[in-house]
C-alpha positions, 0 to 999 in steps of 0.5 A: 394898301399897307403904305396908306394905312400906315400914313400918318394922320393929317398928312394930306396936302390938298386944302381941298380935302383930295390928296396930293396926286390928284392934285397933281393931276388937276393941276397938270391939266389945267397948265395943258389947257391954258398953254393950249389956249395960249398956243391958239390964241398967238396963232390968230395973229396980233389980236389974240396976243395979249390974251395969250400973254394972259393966259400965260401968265395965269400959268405961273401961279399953276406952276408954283403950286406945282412944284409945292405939291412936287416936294410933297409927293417925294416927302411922301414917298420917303415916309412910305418906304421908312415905313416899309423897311421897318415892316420887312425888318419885323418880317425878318425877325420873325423869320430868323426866330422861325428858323432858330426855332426849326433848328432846335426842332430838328436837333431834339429830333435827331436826338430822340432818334439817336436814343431810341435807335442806341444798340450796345454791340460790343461787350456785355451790356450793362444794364442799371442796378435793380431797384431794390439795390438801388434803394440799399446802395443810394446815398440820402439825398438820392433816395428822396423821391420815390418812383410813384411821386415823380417817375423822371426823377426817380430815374434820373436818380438811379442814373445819378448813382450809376454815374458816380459808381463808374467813376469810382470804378475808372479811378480804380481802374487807373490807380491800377495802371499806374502801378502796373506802369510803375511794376513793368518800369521796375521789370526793364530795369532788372531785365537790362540788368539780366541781358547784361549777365546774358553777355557775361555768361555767353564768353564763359560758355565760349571760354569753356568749350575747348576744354569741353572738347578736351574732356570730351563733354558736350554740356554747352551742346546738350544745354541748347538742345534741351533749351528749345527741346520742350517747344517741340510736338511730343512725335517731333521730341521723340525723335530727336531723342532718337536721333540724338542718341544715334549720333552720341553712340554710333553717328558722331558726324550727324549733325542735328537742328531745329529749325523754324518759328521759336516765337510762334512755337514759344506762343504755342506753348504758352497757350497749351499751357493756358488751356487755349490752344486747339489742341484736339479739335472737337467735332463740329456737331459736338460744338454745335451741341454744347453751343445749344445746350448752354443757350437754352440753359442761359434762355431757359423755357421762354427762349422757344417762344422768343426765337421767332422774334429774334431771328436776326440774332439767330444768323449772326449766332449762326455766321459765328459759328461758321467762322469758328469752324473755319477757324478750327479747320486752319488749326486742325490743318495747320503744321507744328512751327518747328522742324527736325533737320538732321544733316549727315553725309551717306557713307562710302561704299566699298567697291572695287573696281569702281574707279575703273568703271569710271575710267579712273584707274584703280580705286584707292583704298580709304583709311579706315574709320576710327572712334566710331565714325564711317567713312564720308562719301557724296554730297551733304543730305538734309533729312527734315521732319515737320508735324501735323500736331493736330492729328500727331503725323510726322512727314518727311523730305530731303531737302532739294533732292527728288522726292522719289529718295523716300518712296519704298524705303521699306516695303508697304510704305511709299506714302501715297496712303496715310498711316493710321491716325486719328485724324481732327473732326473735319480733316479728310486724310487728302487734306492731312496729306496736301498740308504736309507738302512737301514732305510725306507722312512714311510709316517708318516716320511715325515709328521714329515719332513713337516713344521709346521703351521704357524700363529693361529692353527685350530683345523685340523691341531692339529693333525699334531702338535701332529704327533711326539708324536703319533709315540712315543706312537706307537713305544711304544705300538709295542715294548710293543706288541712284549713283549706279543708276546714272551711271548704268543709264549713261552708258544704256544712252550710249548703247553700251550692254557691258557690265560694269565691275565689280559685276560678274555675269557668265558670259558665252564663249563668242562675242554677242551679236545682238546690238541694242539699237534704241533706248527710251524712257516713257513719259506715260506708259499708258501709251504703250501697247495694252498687252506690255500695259498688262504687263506693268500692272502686274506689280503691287500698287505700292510699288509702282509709285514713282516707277520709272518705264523704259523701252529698249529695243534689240536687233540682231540680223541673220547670217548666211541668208539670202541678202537683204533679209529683215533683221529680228528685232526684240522690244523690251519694256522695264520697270525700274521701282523707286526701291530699285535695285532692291526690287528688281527690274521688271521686264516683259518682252515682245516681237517687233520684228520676229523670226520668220516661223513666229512671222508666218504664225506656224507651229511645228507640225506633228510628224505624219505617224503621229497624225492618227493617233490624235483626235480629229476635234483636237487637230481642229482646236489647235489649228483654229487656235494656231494664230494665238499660240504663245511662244514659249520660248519668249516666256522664257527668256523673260522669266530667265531675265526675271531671275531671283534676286540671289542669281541677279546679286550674285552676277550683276550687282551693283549694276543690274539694269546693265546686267539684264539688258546685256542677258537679253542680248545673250538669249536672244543670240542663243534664241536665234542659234538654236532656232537655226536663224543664225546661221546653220540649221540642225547639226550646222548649228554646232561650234557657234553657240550651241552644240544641240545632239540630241534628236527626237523627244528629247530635243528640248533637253536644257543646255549647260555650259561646257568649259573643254569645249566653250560651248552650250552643250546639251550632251552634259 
């Protein structure tokens, strides 16, 4: 329809006024009637051929106009699709201007949204200048319009003015840093210049040290002391003083360092000094309280009424704070970046016949010490110190030695518990403590860290002065200790009891019979019986930190009894305490195969004279309670190897485990004599061990030792 509409007038090729197709259609159909005819015609024989010819050569001129309207229909068709192209291209404009349209639609949309949608997070957010400022601070041209006349381009104006004042700003900004650039060029130079002197200054130093050593003055030394001195926590440079004026008077082999981060302590310093440091900690609900205060003063009264609306604003307020928390928990609980180390050699101890103990002969004497210095013995110890800063702690450890070396160096003090301090808001004294590891907060830390008396000194505080040097000795005299120790532990694997020179015990006139037979520490002493259990807990808490348990195992078979009879077998169980030998072994013994009365759980009867004389309700008492009766002669021995510590130094020093297991042996031979079970009875007991002559009522008189006769006698 749209073709034929847009034909041209006069287009049609019929003279009959029909258009060319139907035309077409006519004339096709008269060319199939007549050749139709034609056909029939010819087929009725020679008198319808010449008809035929006729109607064929009618055909003819059907065939011209045939093909006149054949070139029309395809002119026609070649006007119609130039009439459709030219139709689709003004389709296809149309088309691509709505497209264009759509595009710059959908842009301005997504502008709109942008602009609406715009948030300036970071920074404070600047707003336009007031009106009023606006008015006084804008040039003529700007000011022109007023906010009634035309409101857009009253604002585009203040916007304007914003515009021109931050570029004036920017090109302050960077006149600024071109001089800065310039300034920081000037600053490298005269530092190449100074790093220059540095090199210079470091051979002088080096030049001068041998007549520093010849004149005895350490100016270099002191100098580079006090060059880092200043980055250390106040409770780290107090010690140091104190062991560096331990070493300038009476330790000249000490050697002292600073170990650790210098940048990070140097930027620790820098911000103390700037007010920014977390130097003390405030507690969380103060911070929360000023953080409140000062928001609703900024709000003022309106921020109540605001606050439902600003919910959003609250959480992220609210997941600060809890990241500034953390952020105060790391700092509270975070070590100073600078450690002391001192590094010193124990002194030797003198102890002859020490190298015979060894098995290498005599020992040799040593030469003695001049200038103040002590004699140098056993491997090189790091004594390092680090801070808590926060809470002011300082904590202690040898480097790569077991940590059981500090523990109860003095008494009360094995640094399980935290001494006194004020801890940060937040810290719990377990924290403080985990943060420390490896080293342990001892009190005799915190006195090294404390600052020393100032003005003339009385004679209380002498032994704070001389504190850095009593924890010298003591570390010397523990690692010395834990060398006797290994010693007295090798020989009790093997089962040697014989004490060790220059030990002195008092022994009985015959060789011991009874043989130590076993020899075992104990991983876990709670699996020991509840009774020796009972016995363990018997020492003070602090003691038994980083105790060691040992169990060992005596025996010792009867003589002159009939043959096969069971051997009496003696457990003991000791507590070796970290402070050990100062705090002596504690022992605590039991029967695991006891003598043959104590088996059988008889007591010794009252003679049958006695009899009437006792209560019938007593009698009854103490044979019910026959089978708990203690044996007194056990408790005993074991207070006997419980002896004061005058009697064990006196004997068994330095080796005193040897020297208590080598007692028990003896007190159990003297226990079984006297009891008869080694050998003889009664007067038959005379000339082995014991000479017991006394009878009757006195028979429990003590015995004593009898030079003429060899013997323990009780005559004496």
């Amino acid at each position: 329809q749209h073709i034929a509409d847009n034909m041209r007038p006069g287009s049609d090729p019929s003279p009959e006024g029909g258009s060319e197709l139907e035309r077409l259609e006519t004339l096709t159909e008269t060319l199939r009637g007549k050749l139709a005819a034609a056909m029939a015609r010819k087929a009725d024989g020679a008198a319808g051929g010449s008809d035929a010819a006729e109607l064929v050569a009618g055909s003819g001129l059907a065939l011209l106009e045939l093909k006149q309207l054949n070139r029309r229909v395809w002119e026609l068709v070649g006007e119609y699709k130039e009439g459709t192209q030219r139709a689709n291209a003004g389709v296809d404009a149309a088309e691509l201007k709505l497209q264009n349209l759509q595009y710059e639609k959908n842009h301005f949309l997504r502008e709109i949204t942008h602009l609406r949608d715009f948030r300036q997070d970071a920074g404070p957010r600047i707003e336009l200048l007031p009106e009023s400022e606006f008015a006084a601070a804008a040039p003529e041209e700007l000011r022109g319009t007023s906010k009634a006349a035309d409101p857009h381009q009253f604002h585009l104006n203040r916007l304007e003015l914003e515009r021109r004042q931050r570029e004036s700003l920017c090109g302050e900004r960077d006149a600024r840093a071109a001089e800065r650039t310039a300034a920081a060029e000037r600053n490298a130079e005269k530092r190449a210049f100074l790093e220059g002197l540095q090199a210079q200054l470091a051979s002088l130093t080096t030049l001068s040290l041998p007549l520093q050593r010849l004149l005895e003055q350490k100016h270099t030394q002191r100098w580079n002391e006090r060059r880092t001195l200043h980055l250390l926590a106040p409770p780290l440079r107090a010690l140091y003083v104190r062991a560096v004026a331990y070493r300038d008077t009476a330790a000249r082999h000490l050697e002292l360092s600073i170990v650790g981060n210098l940048a990070e302590a140097e930027a620790l310093a820098e911000a103390a000094g700037a007010g920014t440091a977390l130097a003390s900690p405030s507690p969380r609900r103060a911070k929360r309280q000023r953080v409140s205060s000062a928001a609703s003063a900024e709000e003022g009264p309106g921020a109540a009424a605001a606050s439902g609306a600003g919910g959003g604003g609250a959480k992220e307020a609210d997941e600060k704070e809890e990241g500034d928390e953390e952020a105060e928990e790391d700092e509270a609980s975070r070590l100073h970046p600078l450690r002391v180390r001192v590094t010193f050699r124990p002194a030797a101890r003198e102890a002859a016949g020490r190298g015979e103990a060894d098995g290498d002969g005599e020992a040799e004497e040593g030469e003695a010490a001049d200038d103040g210095e002590v004699a140098e013995g056993g491997a090189e110890l790091q004594l390092q110190f680090c801070c808590l800063a926060s809470a002011g702690l300082l904590a202690a450890q040898l480097i790569d030695r077991p940590s059981s070396l500090l523990v109860n160096l003095f008494d009360l003090d094995s640094g399980a518990d935290l001494p006194p301090a004020t801890l940060p808001s937040g810290l719990a004294p377990d924290e403080a403590l985990v943060a420390l590891l490896p080293s342990v907060p001892f009190r005799w830390a915190q006195e090294l860290g404390s600052d020393l008396p100032s003005g003339a000194v009385s004679a209380h505080a002498l032994p704070a002065l001389r504190r850095f040097e009593q924890v010298i000795d003591a570390i010397s005299a523990r690692v010395s200790a834990r060398a006797d120790l290994a010693t007295e532990l090798q020989h009790l694997e093997q089962r040697r009891t014989a004490p060790l020179p220059p030990a002195q015990p008092l022994m009985p006139p015959a060789p011991l019979v009874s043989a130590l037979t076993a020899w075992t520490e104990v991983a876990d002493p709670t699996e020991l019986p509840p009774a020796t259990v009972a016995a363990l807990a018997r020492a003070p808490a602090w003691r038994r930190v980083a105790e060691r348990v040992f169990t060992a195992t005596l025996e010792r078979t009867p003589a002159g009894t009939a043959s096969g009879a069971p051997p009496v077998r003696l457990s003991a169980t000791l507590q070796l305490f970290a402070d050990y030998p100062r705090a002596r072994p504690a022992v605590s013994l039991s029967w695991l195969s006891p003598p043959a009365r104590v088996a059988a759980g008889t007591t010794r009867a009252l003679p049958p004279t006695l009899l009437p004389l006792a209560s019938p309700a007593a009698l009854r008492l103490a044979e019910r309670h026959a089978g708990e009766a203690a044996d007194n002669q056990l408790l005993q021995m074991e207070a006997e190897l419980n002896a004061p510590a005058a009697e064990v130094d006196r004997q068994g020093a330095p080796y005193h485990l040897l020297w208590v297991l080598h007692r028990a042996r003896m007190l159990l031979d003297v226990y079984l004599e006297t009891e008869g079970v080694g050998g003889g009875a009664t007067a038959a007991v005379c000339g082995t061990l014991c000479n017991r002559r006394v009878r009757g009522r006195d028979r429990r008189k003590p015995f004593h030792f009898s030079k003429t006769t060899s013997q323990f006698d009780q005559a004496i």
